[in-house]
C-alpha positions as CSV (number, residue, x, y, z in Angstrom):
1,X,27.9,-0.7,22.9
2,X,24.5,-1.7,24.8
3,X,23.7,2.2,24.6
4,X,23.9,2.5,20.7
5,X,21.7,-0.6,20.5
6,X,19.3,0.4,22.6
7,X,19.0,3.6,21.2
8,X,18.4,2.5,17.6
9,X,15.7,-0.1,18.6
10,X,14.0,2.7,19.9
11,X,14.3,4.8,17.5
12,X,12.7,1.7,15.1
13,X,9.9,0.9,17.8
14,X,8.9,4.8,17.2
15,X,9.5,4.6,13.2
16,X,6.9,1.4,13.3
17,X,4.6,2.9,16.0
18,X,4.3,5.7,14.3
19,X,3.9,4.8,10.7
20,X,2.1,1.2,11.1
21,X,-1.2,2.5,10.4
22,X,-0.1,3.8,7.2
23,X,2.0,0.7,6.7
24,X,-1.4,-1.6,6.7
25,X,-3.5,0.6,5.0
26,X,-1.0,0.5,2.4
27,X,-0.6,-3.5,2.7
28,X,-4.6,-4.1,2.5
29,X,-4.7,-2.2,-0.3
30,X,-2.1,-4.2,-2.1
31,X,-3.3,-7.2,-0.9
32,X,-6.7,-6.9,-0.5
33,X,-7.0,-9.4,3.1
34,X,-6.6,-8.1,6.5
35,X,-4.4,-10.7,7.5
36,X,-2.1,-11.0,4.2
37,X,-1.1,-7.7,4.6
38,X,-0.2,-7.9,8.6
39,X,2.1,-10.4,7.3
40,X,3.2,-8.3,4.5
41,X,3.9,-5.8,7.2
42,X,5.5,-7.9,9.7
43,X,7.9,-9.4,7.2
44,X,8.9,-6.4,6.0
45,X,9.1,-4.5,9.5
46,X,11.7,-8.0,10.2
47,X,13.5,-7.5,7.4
48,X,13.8,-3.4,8.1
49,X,14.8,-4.2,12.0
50,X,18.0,-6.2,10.3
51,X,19.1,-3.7,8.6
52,X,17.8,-0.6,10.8
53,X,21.4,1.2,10.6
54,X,20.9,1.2,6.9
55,X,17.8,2.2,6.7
56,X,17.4,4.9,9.6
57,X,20.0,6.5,7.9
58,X,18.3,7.1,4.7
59,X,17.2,10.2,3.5
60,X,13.4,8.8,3.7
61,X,13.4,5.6,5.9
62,X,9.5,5.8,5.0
63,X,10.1,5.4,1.4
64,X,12.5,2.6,1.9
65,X,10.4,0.5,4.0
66,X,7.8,1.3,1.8
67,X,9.8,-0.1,-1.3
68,X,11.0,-3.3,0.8
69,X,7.0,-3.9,1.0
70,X,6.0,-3.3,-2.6
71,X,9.0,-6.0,-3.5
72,X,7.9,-8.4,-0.9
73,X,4.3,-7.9,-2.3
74,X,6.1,-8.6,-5.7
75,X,7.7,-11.9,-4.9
76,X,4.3,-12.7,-3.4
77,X,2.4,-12.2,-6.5
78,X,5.1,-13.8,-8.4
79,X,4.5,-17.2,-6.8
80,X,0.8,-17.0,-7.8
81,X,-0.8,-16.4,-4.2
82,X,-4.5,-16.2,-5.4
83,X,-5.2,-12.8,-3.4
84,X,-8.8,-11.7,-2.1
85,X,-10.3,-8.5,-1.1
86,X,-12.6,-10.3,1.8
87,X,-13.4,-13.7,2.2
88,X,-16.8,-15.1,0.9
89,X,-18.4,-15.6,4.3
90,X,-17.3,-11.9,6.0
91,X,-18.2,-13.3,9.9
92,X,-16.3,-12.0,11.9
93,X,-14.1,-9.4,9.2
94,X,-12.4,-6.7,10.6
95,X,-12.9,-3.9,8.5
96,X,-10.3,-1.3,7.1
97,X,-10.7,2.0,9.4
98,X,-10.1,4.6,6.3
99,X,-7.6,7.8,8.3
100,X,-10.2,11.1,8.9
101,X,-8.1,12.6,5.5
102,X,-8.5,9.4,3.5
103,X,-10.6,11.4,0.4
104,X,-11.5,7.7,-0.6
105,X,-13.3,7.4,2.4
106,X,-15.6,9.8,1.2
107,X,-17.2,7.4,-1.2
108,X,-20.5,6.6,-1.0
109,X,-19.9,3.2,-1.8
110,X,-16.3,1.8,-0.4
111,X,-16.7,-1.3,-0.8
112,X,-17.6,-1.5,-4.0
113,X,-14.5,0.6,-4.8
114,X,-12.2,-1.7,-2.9
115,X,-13.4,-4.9,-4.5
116,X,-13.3,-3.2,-8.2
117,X,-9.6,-2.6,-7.0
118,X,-8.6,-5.7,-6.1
119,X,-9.6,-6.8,-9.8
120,X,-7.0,-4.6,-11.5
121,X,-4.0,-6.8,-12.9
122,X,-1.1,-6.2,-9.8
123,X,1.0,-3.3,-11.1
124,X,-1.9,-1.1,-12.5
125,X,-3.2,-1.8,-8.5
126,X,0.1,-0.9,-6.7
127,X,0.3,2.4,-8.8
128,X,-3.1,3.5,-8.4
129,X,-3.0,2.4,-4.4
130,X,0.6,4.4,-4.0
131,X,-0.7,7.6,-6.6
132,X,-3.8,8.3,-5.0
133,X,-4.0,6.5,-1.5
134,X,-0.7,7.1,-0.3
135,X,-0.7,10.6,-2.5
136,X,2.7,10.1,-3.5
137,X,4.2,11.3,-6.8
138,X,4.5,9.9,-10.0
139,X,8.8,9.8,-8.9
140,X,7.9,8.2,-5.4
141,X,5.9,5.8,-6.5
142,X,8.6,5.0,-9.5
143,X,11.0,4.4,-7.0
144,X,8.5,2.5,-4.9
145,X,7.5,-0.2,-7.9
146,X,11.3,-0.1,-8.8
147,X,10.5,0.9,-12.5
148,X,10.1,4.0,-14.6
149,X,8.0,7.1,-14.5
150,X,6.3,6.4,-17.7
151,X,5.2,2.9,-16.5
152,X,3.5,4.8,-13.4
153,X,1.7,7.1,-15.2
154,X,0.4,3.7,-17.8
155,X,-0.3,1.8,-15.0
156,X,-2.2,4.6,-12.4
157,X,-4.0,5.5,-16.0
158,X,-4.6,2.1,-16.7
159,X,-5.7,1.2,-13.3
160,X,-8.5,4.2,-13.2
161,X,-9.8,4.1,-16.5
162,X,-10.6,0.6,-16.0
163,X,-12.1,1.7,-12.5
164,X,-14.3,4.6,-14.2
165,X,-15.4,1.9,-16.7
166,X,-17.1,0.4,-14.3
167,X,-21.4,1.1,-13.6
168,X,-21.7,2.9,-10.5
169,X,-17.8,3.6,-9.6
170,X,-17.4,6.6,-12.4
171,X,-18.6,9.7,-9.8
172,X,-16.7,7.9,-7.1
173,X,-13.3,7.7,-8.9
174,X,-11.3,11.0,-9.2
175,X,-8.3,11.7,-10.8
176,X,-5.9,13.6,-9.0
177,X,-8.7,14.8,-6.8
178,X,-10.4,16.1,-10.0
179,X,-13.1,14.3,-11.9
């Protein structure tokens, strides 16, 4: 009995080893604060160790977690938690490290792209963080936000034309990794 249990908290201590990184880069995105999305994270990694049978037995435990976040982000947003990309006085922010094959972090200007994000309306930002940060498709990211395919592709469309409206972000914002 001790075996089994053992086994399966290490096979979640490698799970959230190996895909935190991801997990925050996902969670700052959403939320636009360093430390509102460790929360994020660490809520949702305690509600994913509860349930860690379930879940490591799913055909995508990465997907699952990852939906677990987006409706934890939801009820969030729901409650009206004023969100903010960085606070006013930045002293002492730790900055987002963007992964070496983050395209985004090609921008010239990042920080001007990650503030214009985190003034899209909360849906059009969670499909144009999970479309084009986390890459994943239009069905993925449908299951992720719990709604339809068609409200994806509105929302990611949404999201960037409102991006691409804006002086100075219109080279820096790609579509599908094509201008």
């Amino acid at each position: 009995m001790g075996d089994g249990k053992k086994a399966r908290d290490e096979e979640f201590q490698s799970f959230m080893v190996g895909r935190w990184p991801r997990l925050m880069r996902t969670a700052f995105l959403l939320t636009g604060e360093q430390h509102a999305a460790e929360d994020l994270v660490q809520s949702t990694l305690e509600q994913v160790y509860a349930s860690w049978r379930k879940v490591g037995a799913a055909d995508d435990p990465e997907a699952y977690v990852r939906r677990v976040m987006i409706n934890a982000h939801a009820r969030r947003h729901r409650r009206r938690l004023k969100e903010f990309l960085a606070p006013r006085d930045d002293a002492g922010l730790v900055r987002e490290v963007a992964d070496t094959g983050d395209r985004i972090a090609q921008a010239d200007d990042r920080g001007a792209l990650l503030q214009a994000l985190a003034h899209l309306p909360v849906r059009q930002r969670e499909a144009v963080v999970l479309r084009y940060w986390e890459d994943l498709t239009e069905t993925q990211t449908a299951q992720a936000m719990g709604c339809s395919v068609g409200t994806v592709k509105s929302n990611a469309a949404k999201g960037i034309a409102k991006l691409r409206a804006l002086p100075g972000l219109a080279d820096t914002v790609t579509y599908g990794g094509r201008k």
